[in-house]
N, CA, C and O atoms as a CHARMM CRD file, in Angstrom:
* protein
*
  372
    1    1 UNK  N     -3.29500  -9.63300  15.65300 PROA 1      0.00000
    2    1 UNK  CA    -3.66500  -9.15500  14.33800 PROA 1      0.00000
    3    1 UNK  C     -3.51400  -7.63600  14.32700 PROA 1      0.00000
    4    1 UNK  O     -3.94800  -6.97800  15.27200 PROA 1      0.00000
    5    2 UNK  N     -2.95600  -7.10200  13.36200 PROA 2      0.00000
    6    2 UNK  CA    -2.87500  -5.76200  12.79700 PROA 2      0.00000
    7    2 UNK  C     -3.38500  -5.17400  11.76400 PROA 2      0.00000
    8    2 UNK  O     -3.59100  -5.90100  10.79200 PROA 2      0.00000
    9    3 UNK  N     -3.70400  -3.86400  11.66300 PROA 3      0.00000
   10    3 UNK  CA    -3.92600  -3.31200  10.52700 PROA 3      0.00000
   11    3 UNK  C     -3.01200  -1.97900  10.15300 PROA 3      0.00000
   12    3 UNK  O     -2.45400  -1.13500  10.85500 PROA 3      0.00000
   13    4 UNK  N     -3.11300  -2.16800   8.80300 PROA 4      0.00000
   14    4 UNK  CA    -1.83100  -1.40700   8.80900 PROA 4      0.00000
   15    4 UNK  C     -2.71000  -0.17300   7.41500 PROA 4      0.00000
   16    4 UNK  O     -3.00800  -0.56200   6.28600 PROA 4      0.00000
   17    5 UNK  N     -2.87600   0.84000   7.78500 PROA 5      0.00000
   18    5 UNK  CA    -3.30300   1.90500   6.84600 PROA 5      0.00000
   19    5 UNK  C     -2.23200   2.93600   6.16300 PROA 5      0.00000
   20    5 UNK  O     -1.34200   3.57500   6.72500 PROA 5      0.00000
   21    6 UNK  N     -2.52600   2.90900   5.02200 PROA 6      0.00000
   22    6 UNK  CA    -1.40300   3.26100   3.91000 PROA 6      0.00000
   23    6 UNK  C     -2.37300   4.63000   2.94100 PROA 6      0.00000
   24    6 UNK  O     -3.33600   4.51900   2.18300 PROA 6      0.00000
   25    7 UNK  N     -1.77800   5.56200   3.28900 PROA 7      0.00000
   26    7 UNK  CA    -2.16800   7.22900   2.60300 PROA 7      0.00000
   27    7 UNK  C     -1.33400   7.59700   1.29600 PROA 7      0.00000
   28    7 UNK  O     -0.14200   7.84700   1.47500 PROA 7      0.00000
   29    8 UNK  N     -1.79900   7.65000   0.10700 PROA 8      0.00000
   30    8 UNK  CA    -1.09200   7.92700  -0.74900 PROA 8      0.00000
   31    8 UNK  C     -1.52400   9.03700  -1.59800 PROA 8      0.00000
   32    8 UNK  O     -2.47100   8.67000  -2.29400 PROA 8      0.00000
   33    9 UNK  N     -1.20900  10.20100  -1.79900 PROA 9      0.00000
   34    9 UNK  CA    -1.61100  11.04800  -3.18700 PROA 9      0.00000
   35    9 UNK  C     -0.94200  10.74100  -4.37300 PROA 9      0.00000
   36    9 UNK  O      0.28200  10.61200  -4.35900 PROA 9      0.00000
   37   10 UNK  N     -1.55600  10.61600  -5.34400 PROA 10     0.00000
   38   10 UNK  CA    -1.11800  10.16700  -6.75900 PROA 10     0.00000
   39   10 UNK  C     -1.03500  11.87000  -7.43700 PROA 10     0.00000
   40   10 UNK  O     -1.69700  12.90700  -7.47500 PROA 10     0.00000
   41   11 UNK  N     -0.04600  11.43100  -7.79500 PROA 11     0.00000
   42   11 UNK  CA     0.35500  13.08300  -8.90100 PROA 11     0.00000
   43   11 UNK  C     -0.89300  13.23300 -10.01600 PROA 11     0.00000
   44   11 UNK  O     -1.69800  12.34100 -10.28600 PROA 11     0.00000
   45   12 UNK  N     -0.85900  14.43800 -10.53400 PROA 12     0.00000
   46   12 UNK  CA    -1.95900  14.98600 -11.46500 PROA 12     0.00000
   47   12 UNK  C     -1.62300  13.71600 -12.97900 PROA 12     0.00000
   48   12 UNK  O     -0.60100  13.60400 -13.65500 PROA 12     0.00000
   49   13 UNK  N     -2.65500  13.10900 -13.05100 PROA 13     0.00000
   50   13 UNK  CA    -2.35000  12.44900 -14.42400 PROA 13     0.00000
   51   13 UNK  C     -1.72800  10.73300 -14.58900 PROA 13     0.00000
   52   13 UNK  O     -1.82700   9.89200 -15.48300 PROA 13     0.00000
   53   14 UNK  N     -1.09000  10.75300 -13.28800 PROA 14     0.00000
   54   14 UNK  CA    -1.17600   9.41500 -12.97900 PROA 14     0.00000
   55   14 UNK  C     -1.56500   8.69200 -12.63900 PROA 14     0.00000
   56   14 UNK  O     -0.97100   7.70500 -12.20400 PROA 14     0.00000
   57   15 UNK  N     -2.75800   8.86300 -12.68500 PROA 15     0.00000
   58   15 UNK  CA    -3.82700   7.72400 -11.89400 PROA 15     0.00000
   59   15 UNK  C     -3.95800   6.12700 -12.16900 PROA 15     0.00000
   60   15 UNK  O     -4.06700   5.27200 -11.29100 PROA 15     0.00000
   61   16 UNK  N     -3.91800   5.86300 -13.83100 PROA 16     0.00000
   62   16 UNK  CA    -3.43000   4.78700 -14.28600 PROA 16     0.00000
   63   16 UNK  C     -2.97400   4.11500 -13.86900 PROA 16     0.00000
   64   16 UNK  O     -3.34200   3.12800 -13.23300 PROA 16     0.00000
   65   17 UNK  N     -1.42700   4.75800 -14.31300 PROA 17     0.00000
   66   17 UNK  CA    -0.49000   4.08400 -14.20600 PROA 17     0.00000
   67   17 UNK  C     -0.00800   3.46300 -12.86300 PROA 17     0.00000
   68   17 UNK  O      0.75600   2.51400 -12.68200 PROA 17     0.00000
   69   18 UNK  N     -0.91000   4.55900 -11.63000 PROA 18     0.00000
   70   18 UNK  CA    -0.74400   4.32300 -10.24000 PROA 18     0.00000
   71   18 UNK  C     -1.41300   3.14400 -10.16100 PROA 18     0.00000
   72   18 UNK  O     -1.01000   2.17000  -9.52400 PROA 18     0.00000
   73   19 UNK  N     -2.60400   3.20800 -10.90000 PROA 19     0.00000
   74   19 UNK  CA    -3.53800   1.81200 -10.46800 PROA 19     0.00000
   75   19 UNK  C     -2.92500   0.42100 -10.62700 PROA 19     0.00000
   76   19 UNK  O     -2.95800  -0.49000  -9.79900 PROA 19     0.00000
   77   20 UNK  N     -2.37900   0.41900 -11.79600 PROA 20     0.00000
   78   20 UNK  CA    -1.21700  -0.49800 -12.44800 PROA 20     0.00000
   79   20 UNK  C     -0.48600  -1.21500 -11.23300 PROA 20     0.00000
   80   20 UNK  O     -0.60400  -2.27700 -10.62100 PROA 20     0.00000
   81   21 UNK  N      0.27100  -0.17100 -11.20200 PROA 21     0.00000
   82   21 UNK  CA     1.26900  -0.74600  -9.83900 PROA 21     0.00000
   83   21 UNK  C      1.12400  -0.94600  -8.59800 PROA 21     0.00000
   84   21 UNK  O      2.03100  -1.41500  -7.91100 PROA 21     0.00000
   85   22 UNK  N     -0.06700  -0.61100  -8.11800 PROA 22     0.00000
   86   22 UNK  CA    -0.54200  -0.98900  -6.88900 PROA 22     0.00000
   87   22 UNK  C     -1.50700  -2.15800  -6.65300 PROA 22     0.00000
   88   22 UNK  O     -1.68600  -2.62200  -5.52700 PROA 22     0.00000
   89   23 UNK  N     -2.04100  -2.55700  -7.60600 PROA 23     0.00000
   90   23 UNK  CA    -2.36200  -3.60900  -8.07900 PROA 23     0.00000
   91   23 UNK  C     -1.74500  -5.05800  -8.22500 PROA 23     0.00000
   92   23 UNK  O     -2.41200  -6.08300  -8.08000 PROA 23     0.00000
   93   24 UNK  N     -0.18900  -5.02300  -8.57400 PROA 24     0.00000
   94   24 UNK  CA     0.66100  -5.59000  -8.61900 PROA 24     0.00000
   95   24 UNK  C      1.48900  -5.93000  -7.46200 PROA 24     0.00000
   96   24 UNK  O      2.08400  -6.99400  -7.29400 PROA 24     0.00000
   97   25 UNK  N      1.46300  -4.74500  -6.54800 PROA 25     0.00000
   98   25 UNK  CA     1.79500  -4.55900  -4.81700 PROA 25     0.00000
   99   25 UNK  C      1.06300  -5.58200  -4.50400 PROA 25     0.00000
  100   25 UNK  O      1.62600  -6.64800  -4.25400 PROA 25     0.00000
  101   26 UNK  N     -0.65400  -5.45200  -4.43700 PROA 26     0.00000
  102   26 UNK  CA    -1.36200  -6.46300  -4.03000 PROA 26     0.00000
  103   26 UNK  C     -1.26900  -7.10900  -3.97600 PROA 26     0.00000
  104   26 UNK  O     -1.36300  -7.76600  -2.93900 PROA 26     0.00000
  105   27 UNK  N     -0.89300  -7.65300  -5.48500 PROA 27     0.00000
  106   27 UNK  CA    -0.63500  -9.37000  -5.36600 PROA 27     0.00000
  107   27 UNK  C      0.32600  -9.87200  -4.71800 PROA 27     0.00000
  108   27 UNK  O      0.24600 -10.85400  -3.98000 PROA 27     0.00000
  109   28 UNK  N      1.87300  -8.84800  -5.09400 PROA 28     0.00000
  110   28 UNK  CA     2.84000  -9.46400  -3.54300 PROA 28     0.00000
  111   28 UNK  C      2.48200  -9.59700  -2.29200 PROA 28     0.00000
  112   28 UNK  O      2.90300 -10.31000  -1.38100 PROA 28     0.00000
  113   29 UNK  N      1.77400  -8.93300  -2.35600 PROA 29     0.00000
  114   29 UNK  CA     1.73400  -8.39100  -0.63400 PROA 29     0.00000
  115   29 UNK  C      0.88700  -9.66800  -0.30900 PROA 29     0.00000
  116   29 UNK  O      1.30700 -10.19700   0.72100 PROA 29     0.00000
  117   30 UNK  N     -0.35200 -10.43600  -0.96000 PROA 30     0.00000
  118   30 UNK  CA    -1.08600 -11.52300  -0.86200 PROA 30     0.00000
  119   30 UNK  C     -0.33600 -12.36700  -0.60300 PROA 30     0.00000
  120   30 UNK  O     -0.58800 -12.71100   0.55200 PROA 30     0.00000
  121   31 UNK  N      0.75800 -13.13900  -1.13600 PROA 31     0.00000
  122   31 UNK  CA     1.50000 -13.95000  -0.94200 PROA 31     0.00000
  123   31 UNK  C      2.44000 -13.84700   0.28300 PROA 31     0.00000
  124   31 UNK  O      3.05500 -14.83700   0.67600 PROA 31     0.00000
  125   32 UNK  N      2.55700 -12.49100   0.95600 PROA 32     0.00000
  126   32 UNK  CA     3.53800 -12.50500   2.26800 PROA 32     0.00000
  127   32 UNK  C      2.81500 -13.43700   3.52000 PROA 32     0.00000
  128   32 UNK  O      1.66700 -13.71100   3.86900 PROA 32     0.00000
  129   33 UNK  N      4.13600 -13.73100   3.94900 PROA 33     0.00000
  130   33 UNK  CA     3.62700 -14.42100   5.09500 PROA 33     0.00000
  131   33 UNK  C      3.25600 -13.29400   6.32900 PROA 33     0.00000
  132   33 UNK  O      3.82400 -12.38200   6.93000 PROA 33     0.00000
  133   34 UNK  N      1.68800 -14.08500   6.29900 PROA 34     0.00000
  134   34 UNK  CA     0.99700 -13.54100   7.74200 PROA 34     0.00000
  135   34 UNK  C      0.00200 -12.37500   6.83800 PROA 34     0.00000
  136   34 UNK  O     -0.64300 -11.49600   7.41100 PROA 34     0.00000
  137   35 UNK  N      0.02100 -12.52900   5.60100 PROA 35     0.00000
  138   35 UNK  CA    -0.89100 -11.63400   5.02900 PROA 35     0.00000
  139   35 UNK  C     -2.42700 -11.88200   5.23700 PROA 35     0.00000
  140   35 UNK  O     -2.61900 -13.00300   4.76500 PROA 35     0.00000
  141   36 UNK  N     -3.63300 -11.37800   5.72100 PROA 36     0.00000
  142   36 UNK  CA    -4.80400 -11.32200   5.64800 PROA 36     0.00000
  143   36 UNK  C     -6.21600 -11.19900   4.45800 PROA 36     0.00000
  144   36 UNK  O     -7.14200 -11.70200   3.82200 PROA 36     0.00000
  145   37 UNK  N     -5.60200 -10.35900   4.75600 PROA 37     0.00000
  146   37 UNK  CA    -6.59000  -8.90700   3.29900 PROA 37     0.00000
  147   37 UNK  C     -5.95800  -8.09200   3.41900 PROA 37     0.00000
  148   37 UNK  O     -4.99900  -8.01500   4.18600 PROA 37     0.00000
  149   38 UNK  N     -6.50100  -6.99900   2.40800 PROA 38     0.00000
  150   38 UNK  CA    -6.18400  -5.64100   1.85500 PROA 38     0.00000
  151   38 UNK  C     -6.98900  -5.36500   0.94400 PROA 38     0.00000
  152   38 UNK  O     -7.21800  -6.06800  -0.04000 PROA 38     0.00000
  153   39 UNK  N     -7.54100  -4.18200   1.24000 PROA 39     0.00000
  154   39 UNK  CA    -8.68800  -3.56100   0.33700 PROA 39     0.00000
  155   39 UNK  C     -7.97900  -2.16800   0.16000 PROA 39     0.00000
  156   39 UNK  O     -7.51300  -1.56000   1.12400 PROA 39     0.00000
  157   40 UNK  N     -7.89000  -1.38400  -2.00900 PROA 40     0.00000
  158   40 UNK  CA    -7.35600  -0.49700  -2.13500 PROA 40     0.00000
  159   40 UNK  C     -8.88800   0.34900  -2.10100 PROA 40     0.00000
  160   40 UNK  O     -9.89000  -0.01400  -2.71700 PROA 40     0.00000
  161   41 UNK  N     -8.77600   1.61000  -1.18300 PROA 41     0.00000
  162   41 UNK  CA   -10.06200   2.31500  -1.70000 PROA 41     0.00000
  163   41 UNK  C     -9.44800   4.23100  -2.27700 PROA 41     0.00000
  164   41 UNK  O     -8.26000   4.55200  -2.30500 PROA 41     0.00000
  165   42 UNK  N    -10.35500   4.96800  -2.57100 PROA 42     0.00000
  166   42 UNK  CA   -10.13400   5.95600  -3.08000 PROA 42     0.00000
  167   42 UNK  C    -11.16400   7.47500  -2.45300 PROA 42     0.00000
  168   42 UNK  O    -12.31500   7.51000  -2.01700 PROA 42     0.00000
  169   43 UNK  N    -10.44300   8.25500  -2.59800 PROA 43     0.00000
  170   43 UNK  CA   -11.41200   9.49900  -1.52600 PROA 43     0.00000
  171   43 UNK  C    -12.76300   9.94800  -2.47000 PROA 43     0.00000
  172   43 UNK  O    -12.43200  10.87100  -3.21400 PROA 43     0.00000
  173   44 UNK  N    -13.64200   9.70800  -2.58100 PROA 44     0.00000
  174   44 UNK  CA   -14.50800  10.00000  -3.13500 PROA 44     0.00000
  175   44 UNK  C    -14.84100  11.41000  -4.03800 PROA 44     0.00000
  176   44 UNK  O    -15.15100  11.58800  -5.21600 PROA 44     0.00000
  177   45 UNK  N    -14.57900  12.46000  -2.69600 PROA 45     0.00000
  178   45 UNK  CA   -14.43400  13.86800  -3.07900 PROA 45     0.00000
  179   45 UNK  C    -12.99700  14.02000  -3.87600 PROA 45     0.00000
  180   45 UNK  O    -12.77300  15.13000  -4.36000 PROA 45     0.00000
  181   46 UNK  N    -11.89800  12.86800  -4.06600 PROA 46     0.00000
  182   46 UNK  CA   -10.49300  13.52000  -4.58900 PROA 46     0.00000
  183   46 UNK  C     -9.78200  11.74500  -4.66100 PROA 46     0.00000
  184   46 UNK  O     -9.44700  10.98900  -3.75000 PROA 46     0.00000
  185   47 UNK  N     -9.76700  11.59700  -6.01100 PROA 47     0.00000
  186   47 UNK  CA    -9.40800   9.85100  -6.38700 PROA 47     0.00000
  187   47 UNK  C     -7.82400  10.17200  -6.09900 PROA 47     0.00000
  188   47 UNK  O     -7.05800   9.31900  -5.65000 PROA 47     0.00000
  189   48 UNK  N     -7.39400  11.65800  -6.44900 PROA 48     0.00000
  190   48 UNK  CA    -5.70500  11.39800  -6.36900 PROA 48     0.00000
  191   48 UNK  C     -5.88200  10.87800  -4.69200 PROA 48     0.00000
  192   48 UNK  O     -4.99900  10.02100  -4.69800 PROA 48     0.00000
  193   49 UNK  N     -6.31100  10.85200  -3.61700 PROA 49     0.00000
  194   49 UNK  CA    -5.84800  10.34200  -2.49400 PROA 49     0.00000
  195   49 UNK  C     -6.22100   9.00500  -2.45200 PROA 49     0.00000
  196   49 UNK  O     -7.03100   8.60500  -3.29000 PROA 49     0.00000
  197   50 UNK  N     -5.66600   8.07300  -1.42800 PROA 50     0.00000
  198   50 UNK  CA    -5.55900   6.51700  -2.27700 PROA 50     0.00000
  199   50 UNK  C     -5.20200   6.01800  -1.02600 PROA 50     0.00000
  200   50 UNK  O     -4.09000   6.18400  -0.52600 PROA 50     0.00000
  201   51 UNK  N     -6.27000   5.31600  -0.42900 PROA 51     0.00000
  202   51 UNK  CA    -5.63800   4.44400   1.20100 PROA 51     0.00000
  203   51 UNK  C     -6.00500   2.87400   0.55800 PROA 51     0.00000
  204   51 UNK  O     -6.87300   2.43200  -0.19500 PROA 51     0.00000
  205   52 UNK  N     -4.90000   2.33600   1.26000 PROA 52     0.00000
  206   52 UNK  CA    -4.99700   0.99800   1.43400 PROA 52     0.00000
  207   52 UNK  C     -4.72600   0.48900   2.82900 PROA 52     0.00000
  208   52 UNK  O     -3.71200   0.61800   3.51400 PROA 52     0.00000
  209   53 UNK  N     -5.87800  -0.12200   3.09200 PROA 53     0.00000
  210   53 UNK  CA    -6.03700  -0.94900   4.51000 PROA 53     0.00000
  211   53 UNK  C     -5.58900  -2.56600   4.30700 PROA 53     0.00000
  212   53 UNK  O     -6.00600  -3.52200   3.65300 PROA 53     0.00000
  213   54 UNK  N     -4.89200  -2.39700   4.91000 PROA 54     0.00000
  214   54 UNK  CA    -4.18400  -4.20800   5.09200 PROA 54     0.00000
  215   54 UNK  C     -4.50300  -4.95900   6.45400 PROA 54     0.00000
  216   54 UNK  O     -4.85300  -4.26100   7.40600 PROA 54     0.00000
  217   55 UNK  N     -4.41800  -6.16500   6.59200 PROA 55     0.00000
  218   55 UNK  CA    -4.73800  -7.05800   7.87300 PROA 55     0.00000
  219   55 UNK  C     -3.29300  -8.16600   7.78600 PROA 55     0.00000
  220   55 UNK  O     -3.24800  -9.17800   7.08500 PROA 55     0.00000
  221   56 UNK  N     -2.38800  -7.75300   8.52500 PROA 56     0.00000
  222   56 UNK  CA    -1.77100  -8.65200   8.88600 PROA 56     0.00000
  223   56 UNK  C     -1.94700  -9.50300  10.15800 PROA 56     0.00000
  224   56 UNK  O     -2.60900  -9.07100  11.10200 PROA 56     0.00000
  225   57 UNK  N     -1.25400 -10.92300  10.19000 PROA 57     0.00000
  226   57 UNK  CA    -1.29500 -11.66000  11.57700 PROA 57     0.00000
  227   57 UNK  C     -0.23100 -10.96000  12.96700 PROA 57     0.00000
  228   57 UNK  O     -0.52800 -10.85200  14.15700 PROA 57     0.00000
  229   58 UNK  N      1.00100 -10.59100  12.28900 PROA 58     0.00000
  230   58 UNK  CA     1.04500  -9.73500  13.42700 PROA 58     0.00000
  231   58 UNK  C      2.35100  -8.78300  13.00300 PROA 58     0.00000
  232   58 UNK  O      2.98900  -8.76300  11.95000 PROA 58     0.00000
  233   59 UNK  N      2.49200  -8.06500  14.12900 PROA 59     0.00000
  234   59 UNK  CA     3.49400  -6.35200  13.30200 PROA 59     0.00000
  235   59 UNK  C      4.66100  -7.41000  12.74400 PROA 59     0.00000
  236   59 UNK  O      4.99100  -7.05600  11.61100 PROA 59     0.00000
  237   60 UNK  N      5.23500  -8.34600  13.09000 PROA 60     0.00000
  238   60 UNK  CA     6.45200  -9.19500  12.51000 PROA 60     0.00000
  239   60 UNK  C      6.36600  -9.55400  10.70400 PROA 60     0.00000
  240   60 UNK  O      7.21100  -9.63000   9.81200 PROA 60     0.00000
  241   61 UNK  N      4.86500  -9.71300  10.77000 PROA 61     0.00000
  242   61 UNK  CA     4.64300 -10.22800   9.36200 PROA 61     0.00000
  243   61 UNK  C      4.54600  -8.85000   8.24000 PROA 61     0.00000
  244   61 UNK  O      4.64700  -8.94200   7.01600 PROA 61     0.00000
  245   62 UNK  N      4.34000  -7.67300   8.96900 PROA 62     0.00000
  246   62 UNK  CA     4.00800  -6.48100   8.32700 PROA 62     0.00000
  247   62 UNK  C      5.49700  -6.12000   8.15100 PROA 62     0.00000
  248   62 UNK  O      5.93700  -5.60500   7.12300 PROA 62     0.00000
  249   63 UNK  N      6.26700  -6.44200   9.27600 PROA 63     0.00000
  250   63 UNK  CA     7.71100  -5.42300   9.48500 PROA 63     0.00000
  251   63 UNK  C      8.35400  -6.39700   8.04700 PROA 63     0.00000
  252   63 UNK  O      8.99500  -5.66700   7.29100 PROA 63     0.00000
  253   64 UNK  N      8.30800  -7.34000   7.74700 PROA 64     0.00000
  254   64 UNK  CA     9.11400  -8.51700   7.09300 PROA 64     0.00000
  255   64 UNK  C      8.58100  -7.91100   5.78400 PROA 64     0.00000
  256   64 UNK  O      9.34000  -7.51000   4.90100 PROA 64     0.00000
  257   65 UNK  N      7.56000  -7.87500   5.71800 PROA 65     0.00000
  258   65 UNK  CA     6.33700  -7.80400   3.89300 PROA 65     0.00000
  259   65 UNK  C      7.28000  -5.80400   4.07700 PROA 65     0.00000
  260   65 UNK  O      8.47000  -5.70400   3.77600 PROA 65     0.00000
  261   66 UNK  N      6.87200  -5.16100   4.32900 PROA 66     0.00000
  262   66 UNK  CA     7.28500  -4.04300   4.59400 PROA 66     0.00000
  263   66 UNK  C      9.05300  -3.84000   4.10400 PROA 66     0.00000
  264   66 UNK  O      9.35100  -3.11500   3.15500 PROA 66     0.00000
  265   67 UNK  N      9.68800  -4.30000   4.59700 PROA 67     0.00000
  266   67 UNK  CA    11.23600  -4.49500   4.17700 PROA 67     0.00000
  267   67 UNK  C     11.75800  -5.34700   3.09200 PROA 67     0.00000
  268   67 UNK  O     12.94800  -5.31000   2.77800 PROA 67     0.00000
  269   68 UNK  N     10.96200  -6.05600   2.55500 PROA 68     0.00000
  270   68 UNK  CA    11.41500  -7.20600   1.65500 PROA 68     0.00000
  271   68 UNK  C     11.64700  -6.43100   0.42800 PROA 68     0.00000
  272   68 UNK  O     11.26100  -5.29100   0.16700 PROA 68     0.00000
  273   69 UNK  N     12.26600  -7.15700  -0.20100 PROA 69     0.00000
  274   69 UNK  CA    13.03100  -6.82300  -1.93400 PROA 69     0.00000
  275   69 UNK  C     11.76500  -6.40300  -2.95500 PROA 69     0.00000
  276   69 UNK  O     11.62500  -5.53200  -3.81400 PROA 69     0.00000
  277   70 UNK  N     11.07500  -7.27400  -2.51700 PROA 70     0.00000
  278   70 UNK  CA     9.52900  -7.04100  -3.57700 PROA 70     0.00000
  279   70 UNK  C      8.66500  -5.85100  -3.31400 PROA 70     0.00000
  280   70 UNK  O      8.07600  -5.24500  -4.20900 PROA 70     0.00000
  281   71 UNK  N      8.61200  -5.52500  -1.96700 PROA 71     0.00000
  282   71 UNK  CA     7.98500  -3.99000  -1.48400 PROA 71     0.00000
  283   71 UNK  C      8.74600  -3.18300  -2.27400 PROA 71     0.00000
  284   71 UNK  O      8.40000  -2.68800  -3.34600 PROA 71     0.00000
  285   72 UNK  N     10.03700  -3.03500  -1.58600 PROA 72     0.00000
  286   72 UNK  CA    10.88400  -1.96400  -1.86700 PROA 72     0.00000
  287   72 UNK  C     11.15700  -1.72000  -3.45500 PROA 72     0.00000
  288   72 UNK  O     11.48600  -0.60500  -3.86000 PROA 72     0.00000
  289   73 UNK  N     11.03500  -2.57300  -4.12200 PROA 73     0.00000
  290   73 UNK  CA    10.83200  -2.63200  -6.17800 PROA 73     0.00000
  291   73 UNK  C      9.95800  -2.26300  -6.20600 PROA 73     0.00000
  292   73 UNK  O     10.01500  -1.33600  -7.01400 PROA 73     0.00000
  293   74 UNK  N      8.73700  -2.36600  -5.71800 PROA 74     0.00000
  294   74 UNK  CA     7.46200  -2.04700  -6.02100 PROA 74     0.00000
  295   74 UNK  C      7.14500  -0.66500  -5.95500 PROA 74     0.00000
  296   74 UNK  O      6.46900  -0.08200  -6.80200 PROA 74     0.00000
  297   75 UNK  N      7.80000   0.02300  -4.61100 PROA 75     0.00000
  298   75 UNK  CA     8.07800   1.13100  -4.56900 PROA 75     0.00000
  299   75 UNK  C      8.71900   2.02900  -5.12000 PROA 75     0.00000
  300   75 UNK  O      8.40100   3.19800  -5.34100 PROA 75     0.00000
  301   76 UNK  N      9.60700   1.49200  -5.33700 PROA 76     0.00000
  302   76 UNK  CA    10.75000   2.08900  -6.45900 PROA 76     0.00000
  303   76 UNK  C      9.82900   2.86800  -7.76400 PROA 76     0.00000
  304   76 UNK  O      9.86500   4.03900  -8.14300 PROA 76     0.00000
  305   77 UNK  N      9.10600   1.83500  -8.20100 PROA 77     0.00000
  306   77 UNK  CA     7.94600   2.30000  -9.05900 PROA 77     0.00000
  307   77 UNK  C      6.81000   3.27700  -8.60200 PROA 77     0.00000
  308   77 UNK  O      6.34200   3.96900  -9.50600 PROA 77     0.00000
  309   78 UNK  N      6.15400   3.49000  -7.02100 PROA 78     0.00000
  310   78 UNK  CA     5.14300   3.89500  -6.84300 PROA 78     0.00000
  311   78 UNK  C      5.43700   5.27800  -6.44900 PROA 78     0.00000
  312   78 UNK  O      4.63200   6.19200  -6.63300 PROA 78     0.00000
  313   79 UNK  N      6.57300   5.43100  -5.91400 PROA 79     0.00000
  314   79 UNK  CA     7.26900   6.78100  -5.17200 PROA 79     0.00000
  315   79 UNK  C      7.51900   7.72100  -6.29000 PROA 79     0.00000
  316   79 UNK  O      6.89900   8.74900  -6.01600 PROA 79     0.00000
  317   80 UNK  N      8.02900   7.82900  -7.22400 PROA 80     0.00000
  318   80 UNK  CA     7.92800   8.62300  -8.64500 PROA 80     0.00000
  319   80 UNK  C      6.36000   9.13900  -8.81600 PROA 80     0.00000
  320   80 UNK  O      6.10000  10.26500  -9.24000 PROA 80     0.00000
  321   81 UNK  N      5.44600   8.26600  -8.47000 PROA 81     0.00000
  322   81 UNK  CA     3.69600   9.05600  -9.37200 PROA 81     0.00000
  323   81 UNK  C      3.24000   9.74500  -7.56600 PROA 81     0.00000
  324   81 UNK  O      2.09800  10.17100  -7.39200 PROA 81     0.00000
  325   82 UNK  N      4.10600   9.75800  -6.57600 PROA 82     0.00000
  326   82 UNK  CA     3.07200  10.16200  -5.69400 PROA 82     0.00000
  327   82 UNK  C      3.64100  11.84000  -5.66800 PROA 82     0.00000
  328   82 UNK  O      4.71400  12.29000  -6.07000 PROA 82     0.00000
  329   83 UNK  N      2.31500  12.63100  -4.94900 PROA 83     0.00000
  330   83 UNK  CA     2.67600  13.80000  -4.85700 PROA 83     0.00000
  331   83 UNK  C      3.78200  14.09300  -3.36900 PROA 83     0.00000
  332   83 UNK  O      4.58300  15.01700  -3.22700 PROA 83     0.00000
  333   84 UNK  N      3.49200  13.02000  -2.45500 PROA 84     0.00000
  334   84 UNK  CA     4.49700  13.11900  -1.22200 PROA 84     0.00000
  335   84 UNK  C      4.69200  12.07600  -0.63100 PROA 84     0.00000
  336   84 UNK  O      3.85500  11.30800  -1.10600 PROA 84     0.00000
  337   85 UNK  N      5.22700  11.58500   0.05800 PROA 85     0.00000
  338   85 UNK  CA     5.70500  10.58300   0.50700 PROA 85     0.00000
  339   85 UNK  C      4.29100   9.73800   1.53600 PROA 85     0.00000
  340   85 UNK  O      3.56400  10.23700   2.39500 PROA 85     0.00000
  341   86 UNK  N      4.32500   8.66700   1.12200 PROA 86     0.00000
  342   86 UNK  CA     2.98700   7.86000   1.77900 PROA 86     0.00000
  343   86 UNK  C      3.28000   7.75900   3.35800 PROA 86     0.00000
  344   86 UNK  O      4.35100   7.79100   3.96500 PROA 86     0.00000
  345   87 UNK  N      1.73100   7.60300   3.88600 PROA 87     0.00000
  346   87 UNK  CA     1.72500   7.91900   5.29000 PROA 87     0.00000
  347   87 UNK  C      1.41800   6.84600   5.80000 PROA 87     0.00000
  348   87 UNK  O      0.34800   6.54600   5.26900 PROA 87     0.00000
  349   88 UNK  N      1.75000   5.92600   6.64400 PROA 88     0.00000
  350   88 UNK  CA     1.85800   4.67600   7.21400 PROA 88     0.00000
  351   88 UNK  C      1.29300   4.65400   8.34200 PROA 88     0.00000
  352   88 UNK  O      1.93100   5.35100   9.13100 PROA 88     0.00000
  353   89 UNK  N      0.21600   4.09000   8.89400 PROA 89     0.00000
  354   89 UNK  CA    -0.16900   4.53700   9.94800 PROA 89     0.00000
  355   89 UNK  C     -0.41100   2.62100  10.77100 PROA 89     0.00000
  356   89 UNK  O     -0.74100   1.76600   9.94900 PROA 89     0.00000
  357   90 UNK  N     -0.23800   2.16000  12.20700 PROA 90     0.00000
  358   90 UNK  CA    -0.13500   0.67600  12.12100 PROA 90     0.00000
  359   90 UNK  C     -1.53500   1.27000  13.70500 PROA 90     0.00000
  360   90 UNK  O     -1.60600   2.19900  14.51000 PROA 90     0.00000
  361   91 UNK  N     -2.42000  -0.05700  13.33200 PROA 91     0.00000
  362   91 UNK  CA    -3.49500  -0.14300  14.10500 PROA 91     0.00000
  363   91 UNK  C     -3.53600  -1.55400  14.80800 PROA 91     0.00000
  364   91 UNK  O     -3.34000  -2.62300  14.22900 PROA 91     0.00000
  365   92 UNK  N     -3.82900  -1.38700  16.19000 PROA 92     0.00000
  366   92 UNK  CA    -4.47700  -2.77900  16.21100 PROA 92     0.00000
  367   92 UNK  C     -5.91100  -2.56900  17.21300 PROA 92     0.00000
  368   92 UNK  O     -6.57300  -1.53300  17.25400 PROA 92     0.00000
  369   93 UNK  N     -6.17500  -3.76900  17.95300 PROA 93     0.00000
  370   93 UNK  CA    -7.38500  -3.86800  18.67600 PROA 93     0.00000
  371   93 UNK  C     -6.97000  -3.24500  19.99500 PROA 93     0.00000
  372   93 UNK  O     -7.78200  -3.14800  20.91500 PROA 93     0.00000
């Protein structure tokens, strides 16, 4: 099992629309195989920063959900509202 932590700053004003589409990530990402959970949370002191913690079954199921057609669309959309490029960070036990 893995966890896979995801750093995002959302540009000034997009917060919405960020919520929108990451939301929609979720739900793909639910349906990948070897998907767990994923909880989106937000920095308290600063909402533009934006982690999402995921639980995959193992780095194969992350590397696959990660590369697929539906990430990469999804992104297509999310990479425009961020202020820099998201930070990927992969954990395990």
């Amino acid at each position: 099992m893995i966890r896979v932590l995801i750093e995002r700053h959302v540009a000034d004003g997009l917060i919405e629309h960020y919520e929108k589409a990451a939301r929609e990530t979720l739900t793909l990402a639910m349906q990948a195989h070897g998907f767990i959970s994923g909880e989106a949370l937000y920095d308290i002191d600063n909402p533009e920063h934006r982690v999402i913690l995921a639980t995959y079954r193992s780095l194969g199921d992350w590397q696959r959900w990660a590369q697929s057609s539906e990430r990469r669309g999804m992104m297509a959309t999310i990479s425009p509202m961020l202020k820099t490029e998201e930070k990927i960070t992969l954990l395990e036990h």
